[in-house]
C-alpha positions in Angstrom: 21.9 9.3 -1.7 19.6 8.2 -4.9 21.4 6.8 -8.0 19.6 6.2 -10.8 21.9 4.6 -13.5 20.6 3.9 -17.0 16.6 3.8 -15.7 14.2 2.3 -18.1 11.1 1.4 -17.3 8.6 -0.8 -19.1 4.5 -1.4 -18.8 3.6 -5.1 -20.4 2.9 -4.2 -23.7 6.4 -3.5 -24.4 5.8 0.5 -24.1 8.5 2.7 -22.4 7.7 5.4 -20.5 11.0 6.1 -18.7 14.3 5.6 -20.9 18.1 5.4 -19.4 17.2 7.7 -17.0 20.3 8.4 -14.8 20.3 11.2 -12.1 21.5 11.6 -8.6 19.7 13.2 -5.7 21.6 14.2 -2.6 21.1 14.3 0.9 18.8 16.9 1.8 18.3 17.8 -2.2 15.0 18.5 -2.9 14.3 18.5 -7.1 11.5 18.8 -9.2 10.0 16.2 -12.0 8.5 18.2 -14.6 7.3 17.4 -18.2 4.3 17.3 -19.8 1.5 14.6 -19.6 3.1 11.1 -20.5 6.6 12.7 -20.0 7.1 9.1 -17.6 7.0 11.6 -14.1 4.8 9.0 -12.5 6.3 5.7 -14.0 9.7 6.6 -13.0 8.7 7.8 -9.1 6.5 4.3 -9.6 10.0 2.5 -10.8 11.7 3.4 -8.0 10.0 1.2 -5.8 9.7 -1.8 -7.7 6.4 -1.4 -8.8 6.8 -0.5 -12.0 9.9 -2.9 -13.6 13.1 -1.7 -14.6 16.5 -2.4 -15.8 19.1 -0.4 -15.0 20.3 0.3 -11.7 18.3 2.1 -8.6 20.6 3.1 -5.5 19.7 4.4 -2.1 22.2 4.7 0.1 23.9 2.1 -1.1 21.5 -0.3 -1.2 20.3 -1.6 -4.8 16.9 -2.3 -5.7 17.0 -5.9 -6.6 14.1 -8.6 -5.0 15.0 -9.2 -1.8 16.6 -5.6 -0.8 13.1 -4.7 -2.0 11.3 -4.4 2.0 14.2 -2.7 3.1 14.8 0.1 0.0 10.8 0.7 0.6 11.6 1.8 4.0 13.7 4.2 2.7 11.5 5.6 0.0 8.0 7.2 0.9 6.1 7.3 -2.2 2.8 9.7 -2.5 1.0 8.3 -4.8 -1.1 10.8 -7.2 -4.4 9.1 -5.6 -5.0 9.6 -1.7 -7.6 6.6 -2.5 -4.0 4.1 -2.9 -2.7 4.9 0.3 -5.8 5.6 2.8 -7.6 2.4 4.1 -8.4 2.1 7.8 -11.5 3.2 9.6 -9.8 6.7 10.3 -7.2 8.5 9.2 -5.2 8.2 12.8 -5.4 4.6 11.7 -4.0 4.7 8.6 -1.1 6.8 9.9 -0.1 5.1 12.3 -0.5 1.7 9.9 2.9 1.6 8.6 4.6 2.5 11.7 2.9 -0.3 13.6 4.2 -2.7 10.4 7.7 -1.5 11.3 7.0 -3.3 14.8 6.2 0.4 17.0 4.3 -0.4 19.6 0.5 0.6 18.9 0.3 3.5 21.9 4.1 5.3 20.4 2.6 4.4 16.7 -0.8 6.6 17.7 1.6 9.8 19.1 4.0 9.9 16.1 0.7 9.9 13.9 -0.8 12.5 15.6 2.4 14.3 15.4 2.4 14.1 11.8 -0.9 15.0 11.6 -0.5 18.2 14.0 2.6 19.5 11.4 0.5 19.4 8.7 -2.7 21.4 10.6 -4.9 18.5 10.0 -4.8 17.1 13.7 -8.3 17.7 13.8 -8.9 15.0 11.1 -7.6 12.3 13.1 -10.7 10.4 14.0 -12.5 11.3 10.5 -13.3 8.4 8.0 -11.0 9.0 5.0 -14.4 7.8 3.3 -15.6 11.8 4.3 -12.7 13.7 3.4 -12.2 16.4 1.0 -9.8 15.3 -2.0 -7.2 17.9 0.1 -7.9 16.9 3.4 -7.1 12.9 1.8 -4.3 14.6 -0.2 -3.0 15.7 3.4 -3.5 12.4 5.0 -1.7 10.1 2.7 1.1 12.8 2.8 1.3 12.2 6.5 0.9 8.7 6.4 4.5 9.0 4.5 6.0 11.3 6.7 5.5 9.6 9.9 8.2 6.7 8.5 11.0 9.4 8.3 11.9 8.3 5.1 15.2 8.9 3.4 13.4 10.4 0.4 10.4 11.3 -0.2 8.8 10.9 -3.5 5.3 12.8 -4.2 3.3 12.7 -6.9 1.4 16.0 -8.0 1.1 16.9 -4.3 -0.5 19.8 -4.6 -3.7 18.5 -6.6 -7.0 19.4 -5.1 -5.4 21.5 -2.8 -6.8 25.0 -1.9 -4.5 27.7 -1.4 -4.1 27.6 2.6 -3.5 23.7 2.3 -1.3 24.6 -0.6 0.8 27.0 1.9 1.0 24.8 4.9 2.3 21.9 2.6 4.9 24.4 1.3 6.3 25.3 4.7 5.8 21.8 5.8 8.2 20.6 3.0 10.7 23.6 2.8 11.3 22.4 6.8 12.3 19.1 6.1 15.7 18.0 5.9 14.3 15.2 4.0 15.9 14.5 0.3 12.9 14.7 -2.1 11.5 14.2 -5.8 8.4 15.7 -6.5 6.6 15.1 -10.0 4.4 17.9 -10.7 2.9 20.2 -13.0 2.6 23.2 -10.6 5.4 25.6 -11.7 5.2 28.1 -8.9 5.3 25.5 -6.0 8.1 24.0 -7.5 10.0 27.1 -7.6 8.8 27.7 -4.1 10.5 24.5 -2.7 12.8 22.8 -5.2 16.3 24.6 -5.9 16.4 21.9 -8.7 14.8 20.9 -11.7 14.7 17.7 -14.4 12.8 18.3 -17.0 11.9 15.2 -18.8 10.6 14.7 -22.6 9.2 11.4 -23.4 10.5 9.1 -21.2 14.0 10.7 -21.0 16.2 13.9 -19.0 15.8 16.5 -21.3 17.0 19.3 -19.0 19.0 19.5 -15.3 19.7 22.6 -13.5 18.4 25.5 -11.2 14.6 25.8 -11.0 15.3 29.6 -11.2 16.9 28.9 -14.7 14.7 26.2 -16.0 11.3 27.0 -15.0 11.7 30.7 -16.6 12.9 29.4 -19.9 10.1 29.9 -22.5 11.8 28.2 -25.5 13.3 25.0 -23.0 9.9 24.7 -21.5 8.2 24.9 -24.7 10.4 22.0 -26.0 9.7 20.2 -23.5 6.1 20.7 -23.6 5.4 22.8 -20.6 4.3 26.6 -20.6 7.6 28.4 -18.6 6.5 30.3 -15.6 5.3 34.3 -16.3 4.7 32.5 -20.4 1.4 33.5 -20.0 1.6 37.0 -19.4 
């Protein structure tokens, strides 16, 4: 479903911060990003989209990232970026919602119920004529998340979702996620919710795929994790 083939990844002053990168995600696969600060979790979900430029190859169902698939392969991948502030824009967060729906030529009245639908799966229906000026960073967190997931996207790629969360957001978003059929890659540092909704892990060390395999396995590594610079879940007593 995703192909990355010899991914790397460079910012204009000639630094790399993903290098030959190659991995496949499948249908329905959900798999964790992890590494440490600077380990190129964010640059390579940032590639992936054409925002971030890249040789190598990027593949979603069979369609190549090159200029003018570029439209079409951003239908197919909703990013979460690691700042609500990117994504949220419109005078309320029902608006911003149902945004990118309306872009994809939904008529505005079925654009405002499938908003409202992904704002009701999340449990923040309520926020739906709020300002995103107001909100909690959890409640924006929440909103740009649904924002996404009203597309339907082949994949989803989130960025540190559960930042500023609080733990009852931090469940719904688990169960929201571990209900999806969606394929997904999910950068994060929070160990635990990765093991709660990722059956994979790639563990990354500057720039490149250090380690692939069960999060069960991975995560619980101390020596592997501490390689790659990452304190392995239970490490701290």
């Amino acid at each position: 479903m995703l192909k990355l083939e010899h991914l790397t990844a460079a910012y204009p002053d000639g630094t790399k911060p993903v290098q030959d990168v190659s991995l496949c995600v499948e249908d329905g696969q959900r798999v964790a990003l992890i590494g440490a600060n600077g380990a190129g979790k964010t640059s390579l979900i940032l590639s992936l989209v054409g925002v971030l430029p890249a040789d190598g190859a990027v593949t979603v169902d069979g369609l190549t990232l090159c200029p003018e698939n570029l439209p079409a392969l951003r239908r197919k991948i909703g990013v979460v970026f690691q700042d609500p502030d990117d994504q949220l824009f419109m005078p309320t967060v029902l608006e911003d919602v149902a945004f990118g729906l309306e872009n994809q030529g939904l008529p505005a009245e079925r654009a405002r119920q499938k908003a409202q639908a992904a704002l009701d799966a999340l449990n923040i229906g309520a926020l739906a004529g709020r300002t995103p000026l107001k909100l909690s960073g959890g409640e924006k967190r929440m909103a740009a998340l649904a924002t996404v997931l009203a597309l339907e996207p082949t994949l989803l790629a989130l960025d540190e979702p559960t930042a500023f969360l609080d733990p009852r957001a931090r469940r719904t978003l688990i169960h929201c996620l571990n209900g999806l059929d969606t394929a997904m890659l999910i950068a994060t540092h929070d160990l635990a919710f990765a093991a709660q909704v990722c059956p994979r892990a790639v563990l990354l060390r500057e720039g490149r795929v250090f380690a692939d395999g069960p999060c069960r396995e991975l995560l619980y590594d101390p020596a592997l994790m501490e390689a790659c610079g990452v304190e392995a879940i239970g490490a701290d007593g």
